[in-house]
DOMAR-938315 format. One record per residue (C-alpha): residue number from 1; residue in three letters; chain; x, y, z. Coordinates in Angstrom, 1 decimal, decimal comma. Example, Ala and Ser with C-alpha at 12.3 -4.5 7.8 and 13.67 -1.06 7.14 Angstrom:
2
NODE  resi  resn  chain       X       Y       Z
NODE     1   ALA      A    12,3    -4,5     7,8
NODE     2   SER      A    13,7    -1,1     7,1
This chain:
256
NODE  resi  resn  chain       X       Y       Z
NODE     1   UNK      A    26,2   -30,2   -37,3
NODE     2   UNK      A    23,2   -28,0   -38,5
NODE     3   UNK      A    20,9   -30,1   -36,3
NODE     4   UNK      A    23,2   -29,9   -33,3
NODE     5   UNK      A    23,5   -26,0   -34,1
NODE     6   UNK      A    19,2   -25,7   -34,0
NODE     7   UNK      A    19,3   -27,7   -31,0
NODE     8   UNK      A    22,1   -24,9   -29,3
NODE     9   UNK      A    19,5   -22,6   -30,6
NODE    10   UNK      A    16,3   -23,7   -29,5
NODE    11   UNK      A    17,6   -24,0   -26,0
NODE    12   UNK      A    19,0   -20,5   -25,5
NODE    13   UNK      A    15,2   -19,4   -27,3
NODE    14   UNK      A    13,8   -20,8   -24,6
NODE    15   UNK      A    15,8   -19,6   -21,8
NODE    16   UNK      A    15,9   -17,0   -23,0
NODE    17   UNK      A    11,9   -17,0   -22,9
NODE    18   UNK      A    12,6   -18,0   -19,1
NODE    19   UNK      A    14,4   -14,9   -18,4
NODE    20   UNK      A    12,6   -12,1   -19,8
NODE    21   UNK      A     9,8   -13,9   -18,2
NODE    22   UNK      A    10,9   -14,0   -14,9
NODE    23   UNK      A    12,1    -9,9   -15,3
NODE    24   UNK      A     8,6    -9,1   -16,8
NODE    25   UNK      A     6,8   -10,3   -13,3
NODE    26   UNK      A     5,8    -7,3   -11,4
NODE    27   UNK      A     7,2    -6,4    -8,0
NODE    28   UNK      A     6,3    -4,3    -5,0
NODE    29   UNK      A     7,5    -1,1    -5,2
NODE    30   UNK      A     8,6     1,1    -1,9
NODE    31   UNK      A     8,3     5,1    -2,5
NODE    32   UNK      A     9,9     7,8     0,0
NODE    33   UNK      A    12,6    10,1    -0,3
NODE    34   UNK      A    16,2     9,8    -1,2
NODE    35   UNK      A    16,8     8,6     2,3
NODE    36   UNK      A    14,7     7,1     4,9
NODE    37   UNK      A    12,1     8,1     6,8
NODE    38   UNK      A    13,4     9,3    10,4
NODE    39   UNK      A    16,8     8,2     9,1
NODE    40   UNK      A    16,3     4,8    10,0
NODE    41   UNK      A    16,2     1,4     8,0
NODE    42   UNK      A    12,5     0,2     9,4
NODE    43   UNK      A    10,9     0,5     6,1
NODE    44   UNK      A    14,0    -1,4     4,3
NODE    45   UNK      A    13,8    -4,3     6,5
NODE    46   UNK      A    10,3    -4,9     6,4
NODE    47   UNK      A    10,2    -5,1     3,0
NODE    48   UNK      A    13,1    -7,2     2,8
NODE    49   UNK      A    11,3    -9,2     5,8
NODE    50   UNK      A     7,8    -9,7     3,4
NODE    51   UNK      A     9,7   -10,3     0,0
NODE    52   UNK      A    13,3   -10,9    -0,1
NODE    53   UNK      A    16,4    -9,2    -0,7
NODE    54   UNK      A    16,2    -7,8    -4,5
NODE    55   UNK      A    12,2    -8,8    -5,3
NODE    56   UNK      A    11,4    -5,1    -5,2
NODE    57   UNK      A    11,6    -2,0    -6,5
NODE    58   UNK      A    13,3     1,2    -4,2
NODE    59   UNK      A    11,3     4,6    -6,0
NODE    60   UNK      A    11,5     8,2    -5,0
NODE    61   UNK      A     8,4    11,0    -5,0
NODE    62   UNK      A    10,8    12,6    -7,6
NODE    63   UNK      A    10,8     9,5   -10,1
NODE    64   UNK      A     8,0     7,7    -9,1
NODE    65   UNK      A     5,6     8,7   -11,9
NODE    66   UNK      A     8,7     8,5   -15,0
NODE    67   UNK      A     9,0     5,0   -13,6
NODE    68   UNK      A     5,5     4,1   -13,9
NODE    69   UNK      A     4,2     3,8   -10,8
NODE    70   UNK      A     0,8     4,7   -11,9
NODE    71   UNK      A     0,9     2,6   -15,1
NODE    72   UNK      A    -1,1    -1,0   -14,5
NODE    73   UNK      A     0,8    -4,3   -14,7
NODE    74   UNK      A     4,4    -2,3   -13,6
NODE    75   UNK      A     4,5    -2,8    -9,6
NODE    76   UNK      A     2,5    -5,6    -8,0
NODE    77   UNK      A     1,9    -2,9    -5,1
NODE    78   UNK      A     2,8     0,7    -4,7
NODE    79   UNK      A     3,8     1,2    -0,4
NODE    80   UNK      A     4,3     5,5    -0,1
NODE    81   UNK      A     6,0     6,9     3,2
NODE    82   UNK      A     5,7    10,3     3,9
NODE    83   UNK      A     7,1    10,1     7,4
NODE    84   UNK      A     9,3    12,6     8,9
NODE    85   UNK      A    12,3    14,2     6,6
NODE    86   UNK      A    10,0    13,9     3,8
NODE    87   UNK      A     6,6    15,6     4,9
NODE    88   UNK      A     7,0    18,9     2,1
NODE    89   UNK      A     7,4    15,9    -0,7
NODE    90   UNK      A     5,2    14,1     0,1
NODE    91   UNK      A     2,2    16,7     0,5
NODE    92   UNK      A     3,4    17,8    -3,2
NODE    93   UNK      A     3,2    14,8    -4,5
NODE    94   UNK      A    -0,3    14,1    -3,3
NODE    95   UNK      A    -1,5    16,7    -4,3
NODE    96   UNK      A    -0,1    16,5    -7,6
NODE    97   UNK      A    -1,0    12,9    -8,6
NODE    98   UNK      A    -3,9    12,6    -6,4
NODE    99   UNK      A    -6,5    11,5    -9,2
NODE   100   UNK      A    -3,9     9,6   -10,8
NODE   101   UNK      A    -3,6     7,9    -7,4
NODE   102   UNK      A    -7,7     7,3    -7,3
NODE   103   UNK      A    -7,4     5,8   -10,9
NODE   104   UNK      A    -5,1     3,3   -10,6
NODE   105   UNK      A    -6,7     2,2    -7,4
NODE   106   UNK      A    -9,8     1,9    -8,9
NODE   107   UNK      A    -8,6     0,3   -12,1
NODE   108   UNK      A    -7,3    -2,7   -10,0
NODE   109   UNK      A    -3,7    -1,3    -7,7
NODE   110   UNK      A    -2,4    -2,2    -4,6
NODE   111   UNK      A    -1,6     0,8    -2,4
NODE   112   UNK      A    -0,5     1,0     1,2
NODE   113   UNK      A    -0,5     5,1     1,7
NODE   114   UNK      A     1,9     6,0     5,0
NODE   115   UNK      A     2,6     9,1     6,4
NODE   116   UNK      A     4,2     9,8    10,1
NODE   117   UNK      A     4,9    13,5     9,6
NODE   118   UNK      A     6,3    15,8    12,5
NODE   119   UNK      A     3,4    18,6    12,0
NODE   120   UNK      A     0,8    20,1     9,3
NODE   121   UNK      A    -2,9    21,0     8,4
NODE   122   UNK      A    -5,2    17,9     8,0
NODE   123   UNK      A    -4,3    16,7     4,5
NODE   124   UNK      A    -6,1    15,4     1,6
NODE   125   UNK      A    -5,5    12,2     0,2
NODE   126   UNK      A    -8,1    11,7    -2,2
NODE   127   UNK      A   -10,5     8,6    -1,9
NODE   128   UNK      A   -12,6    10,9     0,9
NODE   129   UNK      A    -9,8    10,2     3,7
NODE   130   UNK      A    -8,3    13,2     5,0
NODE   131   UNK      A    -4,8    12,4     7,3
NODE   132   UNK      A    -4,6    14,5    11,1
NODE   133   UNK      A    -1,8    14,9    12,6
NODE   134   UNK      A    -1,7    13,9    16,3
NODE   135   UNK      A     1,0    11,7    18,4
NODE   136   UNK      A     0,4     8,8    20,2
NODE   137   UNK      A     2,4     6,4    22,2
NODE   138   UNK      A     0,2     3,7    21,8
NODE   139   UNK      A    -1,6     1,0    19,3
NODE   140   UNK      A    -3,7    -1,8    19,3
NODE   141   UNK      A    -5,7    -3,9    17,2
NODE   142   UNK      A    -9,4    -3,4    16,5
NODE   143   UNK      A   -10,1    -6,6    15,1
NODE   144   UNK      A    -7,7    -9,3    16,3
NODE   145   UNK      A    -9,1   -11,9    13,4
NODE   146   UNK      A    -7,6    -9,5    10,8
NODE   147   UNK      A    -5,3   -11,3     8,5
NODE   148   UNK      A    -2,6    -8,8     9,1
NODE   149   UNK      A    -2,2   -10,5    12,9
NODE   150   UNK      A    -2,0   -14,2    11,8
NODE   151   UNK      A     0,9   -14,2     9,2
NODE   152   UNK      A     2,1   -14,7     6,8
NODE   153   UNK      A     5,2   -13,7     9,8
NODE   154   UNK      A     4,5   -14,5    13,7
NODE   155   UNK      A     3,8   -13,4    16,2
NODE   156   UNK      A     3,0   -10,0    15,6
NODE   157   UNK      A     1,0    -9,0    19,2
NODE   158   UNK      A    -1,9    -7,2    19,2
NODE   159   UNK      A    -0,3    -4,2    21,4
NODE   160   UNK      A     2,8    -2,0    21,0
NODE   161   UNK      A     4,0     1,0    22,1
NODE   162   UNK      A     6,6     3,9    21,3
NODE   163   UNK      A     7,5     7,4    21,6
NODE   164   UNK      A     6,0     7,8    19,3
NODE   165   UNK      A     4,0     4,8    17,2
NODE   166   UNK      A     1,8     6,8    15,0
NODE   167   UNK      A     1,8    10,5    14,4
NODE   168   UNK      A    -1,3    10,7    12,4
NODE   169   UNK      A    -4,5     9,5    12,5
NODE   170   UNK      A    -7,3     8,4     9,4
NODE   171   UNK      A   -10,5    10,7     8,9
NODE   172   UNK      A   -13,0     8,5     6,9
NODE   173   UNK      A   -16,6     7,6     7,1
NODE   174   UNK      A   -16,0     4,4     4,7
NODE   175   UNK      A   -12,1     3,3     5,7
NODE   176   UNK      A   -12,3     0,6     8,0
NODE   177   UNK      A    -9,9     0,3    10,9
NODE   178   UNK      A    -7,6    -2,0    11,4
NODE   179   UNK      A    -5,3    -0,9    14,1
NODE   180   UNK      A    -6,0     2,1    16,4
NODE   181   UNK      A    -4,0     4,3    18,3
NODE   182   UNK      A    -4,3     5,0    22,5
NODE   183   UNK      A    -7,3     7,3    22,0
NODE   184   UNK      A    -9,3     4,9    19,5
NODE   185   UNK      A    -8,6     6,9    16,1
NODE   186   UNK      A    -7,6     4,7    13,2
NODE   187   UNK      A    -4,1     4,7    12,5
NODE   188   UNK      A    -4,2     2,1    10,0
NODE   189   UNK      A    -7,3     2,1     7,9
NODE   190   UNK      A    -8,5    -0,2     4,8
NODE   191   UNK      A   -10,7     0,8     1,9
NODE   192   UNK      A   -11,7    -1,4    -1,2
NODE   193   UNK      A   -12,3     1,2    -3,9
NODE   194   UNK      A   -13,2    -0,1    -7,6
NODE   195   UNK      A   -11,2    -3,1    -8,7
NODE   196   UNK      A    -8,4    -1,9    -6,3
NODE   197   UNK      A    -7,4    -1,4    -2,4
NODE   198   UNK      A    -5,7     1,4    -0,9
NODE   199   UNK      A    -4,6     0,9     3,0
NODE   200   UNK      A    -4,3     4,5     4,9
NODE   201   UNK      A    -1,4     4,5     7,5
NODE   202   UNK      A    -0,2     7,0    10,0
NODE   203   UNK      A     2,5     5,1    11,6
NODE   204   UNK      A     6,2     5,7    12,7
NODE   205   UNK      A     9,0     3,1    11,1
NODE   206   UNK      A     8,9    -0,3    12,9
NODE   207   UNK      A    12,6     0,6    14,0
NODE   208   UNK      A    10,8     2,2    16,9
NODE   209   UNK      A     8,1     0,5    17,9
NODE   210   UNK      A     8,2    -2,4    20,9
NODE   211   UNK      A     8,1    -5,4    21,1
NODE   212   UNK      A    10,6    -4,9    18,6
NODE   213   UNK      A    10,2    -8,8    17,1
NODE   214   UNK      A     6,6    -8,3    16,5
NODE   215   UNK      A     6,4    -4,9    15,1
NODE   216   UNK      A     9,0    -5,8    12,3
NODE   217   UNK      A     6,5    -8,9    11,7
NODE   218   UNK      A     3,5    -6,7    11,6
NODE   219   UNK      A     4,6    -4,2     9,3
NODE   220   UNK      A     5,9    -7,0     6,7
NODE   221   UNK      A     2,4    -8,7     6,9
NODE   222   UNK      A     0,7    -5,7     6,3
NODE   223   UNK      A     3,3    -4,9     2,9
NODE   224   UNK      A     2,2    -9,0     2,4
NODE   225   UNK      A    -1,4    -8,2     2,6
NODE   226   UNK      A    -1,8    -5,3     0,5
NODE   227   UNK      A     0,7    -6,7    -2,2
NODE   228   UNK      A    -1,6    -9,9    -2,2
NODE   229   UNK      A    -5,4    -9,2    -1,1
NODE   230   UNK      A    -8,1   -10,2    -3,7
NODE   231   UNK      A   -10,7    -7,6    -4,0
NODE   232   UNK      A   -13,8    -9,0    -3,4
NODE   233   UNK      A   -16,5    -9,7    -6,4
NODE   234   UNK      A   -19,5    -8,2    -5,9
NODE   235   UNK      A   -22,3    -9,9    -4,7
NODE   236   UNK      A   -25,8   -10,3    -6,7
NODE   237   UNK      A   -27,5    -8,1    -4,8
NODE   238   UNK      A   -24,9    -5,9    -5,4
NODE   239   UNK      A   -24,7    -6,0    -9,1
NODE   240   UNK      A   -28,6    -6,0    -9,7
NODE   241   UNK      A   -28,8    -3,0    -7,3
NODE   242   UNK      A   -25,6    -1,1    -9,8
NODE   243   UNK      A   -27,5    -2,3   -12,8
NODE   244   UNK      A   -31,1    -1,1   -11,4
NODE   245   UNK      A   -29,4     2,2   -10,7
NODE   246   UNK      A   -27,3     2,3   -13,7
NODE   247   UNK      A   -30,8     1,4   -15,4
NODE   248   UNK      A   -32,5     4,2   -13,7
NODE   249   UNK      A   -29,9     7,4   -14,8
NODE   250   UNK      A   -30,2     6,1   -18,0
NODE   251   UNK      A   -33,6     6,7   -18,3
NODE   252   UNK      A   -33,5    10,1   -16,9
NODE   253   UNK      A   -30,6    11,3   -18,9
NODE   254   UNK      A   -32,9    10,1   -21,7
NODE   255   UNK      A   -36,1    12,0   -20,7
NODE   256   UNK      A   -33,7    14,9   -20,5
């Protein structure tokens, strides 16, 4: 009986184990207001559409930072949307956390930064991107090879349209473009920055945007991307030159 009792044990040890495992794994988290965006469910169903029903976390700009957004290890990948309904929170809470935004970034998160708003001065997000407001019906891709277009959903297009699809556009000189509105601004933008990567977007919920198959798929794959993209290492070139320079301040802080 006592053997048959440490068996019972050692069983529920170990699924127990299992459990608080599988609960410790981080998952995305999606950050907005209380509602949604435009009142509509785009951003809902494309995260359901890149990772199921219940494997993420739904966070306001109200309890975003007591739920440790900005803590590493919590959220595999923090997706902000500041779109329409929610423009005065969102502007707040940028400018509130915006170096706590720029440190976790470069300490290793996954950011995909959205904001569609209805009007506003340019806006600051940090990272030496600055968000513009202006409308535009139209959006294409600027590099069709981008990962974003191949999967992991398909097709996606490399062309849509809607009244309107984006209602800001990217100001950066080191973001590069991944999808650009009618008038060639980047309205989608990507910049690796420390051990992290932050992706800059300007766009309207899918709900809106035609074809309406392919839009849903594109904004799943680029929640997929961001969640999962590896931040290159740096080259040797590029080390010896951060070394050399390190090297370099070094000796002039100590002939100071």
């Amino acid at each position: 009986m006592r053997l048959k009792r440490l068996v019972v044990w050692f069983v529920g040890a170990v699924a127990g184990l299992s459990v608080t495992g599988a609960q410790a794994t981080p998952q995305p988290a999606y950050i907005s207001g209380v509602g949604e965006p435009y009142g509509v469910n785009g951003n809902l169903d494309a995260m359901n559409a890149a990772f199921g029903s219940g494997n993420w976390q739904r966070l306001t700009f109200s309890n975003a930072v007591a739920s440790g957004a900005f803590t590493p290890g919590n959220y595999s990948m923090l997706f902000f949307d500041g779109s329409d309904g929610y423009d005065g929170e969102f502007t707040t809470f940028i400018g509130a956390n915006k170096s706590a935004l720029e440190n976790y970034v470069s300490g290793g998160g996954h950011v995909f930064l959205n904001a569609a708003r209805q009007s506003g001065a340019d806006l600051d997000l940090g990272f030496s991107v600055t968000l513009h407001f202006y409308q535009d019906k139209n959006a294409s891709a600027y590099d069709s090879n981008h990962p974003i277009f191949h999967g992991p959903l398909s097709p996606t297009g490399t062309s849509w349209n809607a009244t309107y699809f984006s209602h800001d556009y990217i100001v950066s000189s080191n973001a590069q473009t991944i999808i650009k509105n009618g008038i060639g601004n980047p309205i989608l933008a990507q910049l690796n920055y420390g051990s992290g990567v932050i992706l800059f977007g300007g766009m309207t919920p899918s709900s809106y945007h035609s074809p309406g198959p392919e839009a849903l798929n594109l904004r799943a794959n680029i929640l997929s991307y961001t969640n999962n993209y590896v931040v290159p290492e740096p080259t040797s070139l590029q080390m010896g030159l951060m070394l050399a320079f390190g090297g370099f301040g070094l000796l002039r802080s100590k002939k100071r």
